[in-house]
C-alpha positions as CSV (number, residue, x, y, z in Angstrom):
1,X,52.4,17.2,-27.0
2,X,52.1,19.7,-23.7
3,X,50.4,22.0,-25.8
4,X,47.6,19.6,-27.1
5,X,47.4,18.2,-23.2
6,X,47.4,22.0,-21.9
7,X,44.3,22.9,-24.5
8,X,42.6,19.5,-23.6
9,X,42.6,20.1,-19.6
10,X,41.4,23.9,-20.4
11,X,38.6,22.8,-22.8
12,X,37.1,20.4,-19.9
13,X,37.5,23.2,-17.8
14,X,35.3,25.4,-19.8
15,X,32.8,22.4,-20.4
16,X,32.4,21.6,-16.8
17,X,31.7,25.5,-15.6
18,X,29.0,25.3,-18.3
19,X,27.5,22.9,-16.9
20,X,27.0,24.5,-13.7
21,X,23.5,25.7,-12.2
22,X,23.3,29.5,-12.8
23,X,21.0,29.5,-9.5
24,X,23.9,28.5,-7.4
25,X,26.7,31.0,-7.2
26,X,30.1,30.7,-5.3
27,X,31.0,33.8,-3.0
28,X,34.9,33.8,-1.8
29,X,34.6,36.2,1.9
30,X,37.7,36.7,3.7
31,X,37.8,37.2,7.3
32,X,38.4,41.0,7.2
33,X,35.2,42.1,5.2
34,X,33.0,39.5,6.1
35,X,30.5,41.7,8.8
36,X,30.1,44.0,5.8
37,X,29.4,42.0,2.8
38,X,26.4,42.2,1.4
39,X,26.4,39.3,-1.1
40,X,25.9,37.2,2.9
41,X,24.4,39.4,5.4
42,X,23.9,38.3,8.7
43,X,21.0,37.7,10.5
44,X,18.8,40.2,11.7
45,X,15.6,39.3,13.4
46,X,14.7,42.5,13.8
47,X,14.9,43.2,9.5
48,X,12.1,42.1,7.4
49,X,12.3,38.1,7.5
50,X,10.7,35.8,4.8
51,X,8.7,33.2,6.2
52,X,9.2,30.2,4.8
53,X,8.8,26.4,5.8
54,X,10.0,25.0,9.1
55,X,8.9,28.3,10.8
56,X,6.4,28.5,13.5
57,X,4.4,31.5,14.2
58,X,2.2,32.7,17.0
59,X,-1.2,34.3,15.8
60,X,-3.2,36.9,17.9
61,X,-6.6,37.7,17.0
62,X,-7.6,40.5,19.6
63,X,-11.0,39.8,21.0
64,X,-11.3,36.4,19.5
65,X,-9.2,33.7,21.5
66,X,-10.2,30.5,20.0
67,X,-8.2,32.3,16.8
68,X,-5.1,32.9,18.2
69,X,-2.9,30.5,18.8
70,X,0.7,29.3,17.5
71,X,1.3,27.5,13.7
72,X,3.5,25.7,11.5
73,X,4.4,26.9,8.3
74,X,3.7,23.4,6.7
75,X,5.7,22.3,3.2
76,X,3.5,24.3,1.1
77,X,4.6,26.5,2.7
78,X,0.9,27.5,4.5
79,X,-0.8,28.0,7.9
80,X,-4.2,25.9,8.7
81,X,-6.3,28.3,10.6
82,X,-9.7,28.2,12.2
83,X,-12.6,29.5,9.9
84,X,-10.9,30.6,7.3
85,X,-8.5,27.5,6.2
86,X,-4.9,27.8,4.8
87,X,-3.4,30.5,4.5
88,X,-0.1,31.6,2.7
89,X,2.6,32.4,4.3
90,X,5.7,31.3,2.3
91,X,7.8,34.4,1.5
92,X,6.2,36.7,3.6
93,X,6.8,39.0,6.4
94,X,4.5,38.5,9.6
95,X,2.8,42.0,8.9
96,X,2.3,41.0,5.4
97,X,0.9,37.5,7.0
98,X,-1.1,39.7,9.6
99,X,-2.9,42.0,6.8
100,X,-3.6,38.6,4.9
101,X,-5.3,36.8,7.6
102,X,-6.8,40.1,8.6
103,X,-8.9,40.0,5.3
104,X,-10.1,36.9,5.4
105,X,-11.4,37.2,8.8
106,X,-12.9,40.1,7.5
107,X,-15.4,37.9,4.9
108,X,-17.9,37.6,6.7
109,X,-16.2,36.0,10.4
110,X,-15.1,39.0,11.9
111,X,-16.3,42.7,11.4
112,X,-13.4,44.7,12.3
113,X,-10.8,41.5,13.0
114,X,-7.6,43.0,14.4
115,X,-4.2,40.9,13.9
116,X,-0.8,40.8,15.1
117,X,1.6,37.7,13.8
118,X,5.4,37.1,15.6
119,X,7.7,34.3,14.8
120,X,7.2,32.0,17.4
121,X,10.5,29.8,16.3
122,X,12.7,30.1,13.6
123,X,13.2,27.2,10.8
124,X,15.9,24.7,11.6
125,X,19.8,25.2,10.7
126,X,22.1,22.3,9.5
127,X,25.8,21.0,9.9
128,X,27.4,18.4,8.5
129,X,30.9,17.0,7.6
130,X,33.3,17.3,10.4
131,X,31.5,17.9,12.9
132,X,30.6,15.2,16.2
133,X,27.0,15.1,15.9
134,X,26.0,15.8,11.8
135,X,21.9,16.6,11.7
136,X,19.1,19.6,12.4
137,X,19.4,21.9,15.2
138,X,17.0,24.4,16.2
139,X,17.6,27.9,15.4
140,X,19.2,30.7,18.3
141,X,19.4,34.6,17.9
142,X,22.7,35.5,16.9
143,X,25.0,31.9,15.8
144,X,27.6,31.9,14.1
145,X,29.5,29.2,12.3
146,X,31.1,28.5,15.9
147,X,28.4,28.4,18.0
148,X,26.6,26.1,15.3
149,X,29.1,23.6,15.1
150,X,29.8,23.7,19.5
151,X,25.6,22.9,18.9
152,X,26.4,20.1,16.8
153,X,29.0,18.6,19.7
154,X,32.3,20.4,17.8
155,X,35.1,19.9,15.6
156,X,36.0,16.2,14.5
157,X,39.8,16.0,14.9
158,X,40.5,16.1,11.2
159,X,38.3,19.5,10.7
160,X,39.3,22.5,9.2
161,X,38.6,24.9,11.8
162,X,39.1,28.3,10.4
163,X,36.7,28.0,7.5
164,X,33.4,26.7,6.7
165,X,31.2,26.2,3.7
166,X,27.6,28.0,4.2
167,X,25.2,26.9,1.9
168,X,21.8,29.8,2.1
169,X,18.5,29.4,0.2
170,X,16.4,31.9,-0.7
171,X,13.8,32.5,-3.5
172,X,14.5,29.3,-4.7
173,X,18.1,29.7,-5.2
174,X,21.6,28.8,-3.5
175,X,24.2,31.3,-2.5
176,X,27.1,29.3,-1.3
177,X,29.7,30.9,0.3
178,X,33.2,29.9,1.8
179,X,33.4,31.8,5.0
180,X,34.9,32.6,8.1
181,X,34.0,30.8,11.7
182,X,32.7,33.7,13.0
183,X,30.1,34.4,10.0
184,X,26.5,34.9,11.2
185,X,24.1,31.7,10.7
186,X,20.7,32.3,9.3
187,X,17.5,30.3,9.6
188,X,17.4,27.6,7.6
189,X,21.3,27.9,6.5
190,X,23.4,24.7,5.9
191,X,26.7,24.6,6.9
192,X,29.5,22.1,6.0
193,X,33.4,21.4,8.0
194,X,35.8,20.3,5.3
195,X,38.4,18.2,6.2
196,X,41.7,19.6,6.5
197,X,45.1,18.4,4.8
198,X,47.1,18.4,6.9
């Protein structure tokens, strides 16, 4: 009888993890190597960032002021210029943006359009569960999972407060990671306080 209950609970098992979305992987980082692993890097503004939604950027078209100014990256992921309409922006870096927006000038607008795109605000970061205040909080340089949640108005008295679930998004998948307090925050990052047990 344990036998036949043993292979039932182990079948489910197996049926349940097959079940699970291949974009979303689970990442176990423990306190010691978490500043070097590279499955969740921190935050770098100074790296190559992705736009993506959320983000605002500041656009300076030298010589031409009434086309620079600052925009949203809207939900499709696009900024609405003068002249030359949307362009994309979604996934790319601002010098990528820059060179884009540079070419379209360049058809027939501008003869020799010059460019220069900075991130004028990063996208929003999240926390939720035990936490005082739950909701959106603009991004800052250099968080981490403690600095978010003292943001969000701190730990709920039943919080876990060693350990945090970080939840990051990128090309249109989820890397989910249980991680340390003092694990860099990213823009756009979503980070949940479990409840502890005891």
């Amino acid at each position: 009888m344990r036998r036949v209950f043993l292979f039932t609970c182990l079948a489910s098992a197996a049926a349940l993890q097959g079940c699970a979305d291949p974009r979303n992987r689970v990442v176990k980082i423990d306190a010691q190597r978490a500043s070097v692993d590279a499955s969740l890097p921190g935050f770098d503004p100074q790296t190559v960032y992705a736009l993506a939604p959320g983000d605002r950027v500041r656009v300076i078209t030298f010589g031409q002021d009434s086309l620079s100014n600052s925009f949203a990256v809207d939900s499709s992921g696009q900024i609405a210029m003068p002249l030359i309409g949307l362009v994309a922006a979604k996934g790319r870096s601002t010098a990528q943006l820059a060179r884009e927006i540079e070419q379209k000038l360049r058809n027939g607008f501008v003869r020799e359009p010059r460019v220069s795109v900075e991130v004028e605000a990063y996208r929003p970061f999240f926390v939720l569960g035990e936490v005082a205040t739950s909701g959106q909080y603009p991004y800052v340089n250099g968080m981490t999972v403690e600095t978010a949640v003292a943001i969000a108005g701190g730990f709920t008295p039943r919080a876990r407060k060693d350990r945090a679930q970080l939840t990051h998004t990128e090309d249109g998948g989820a890397l989910v990671a249980d991680v340390p307090i003092t694990q860099p925050v990213r823009p756009g990052d979503t980070i949940f306080i479990h409840e502890r047990f005891f």
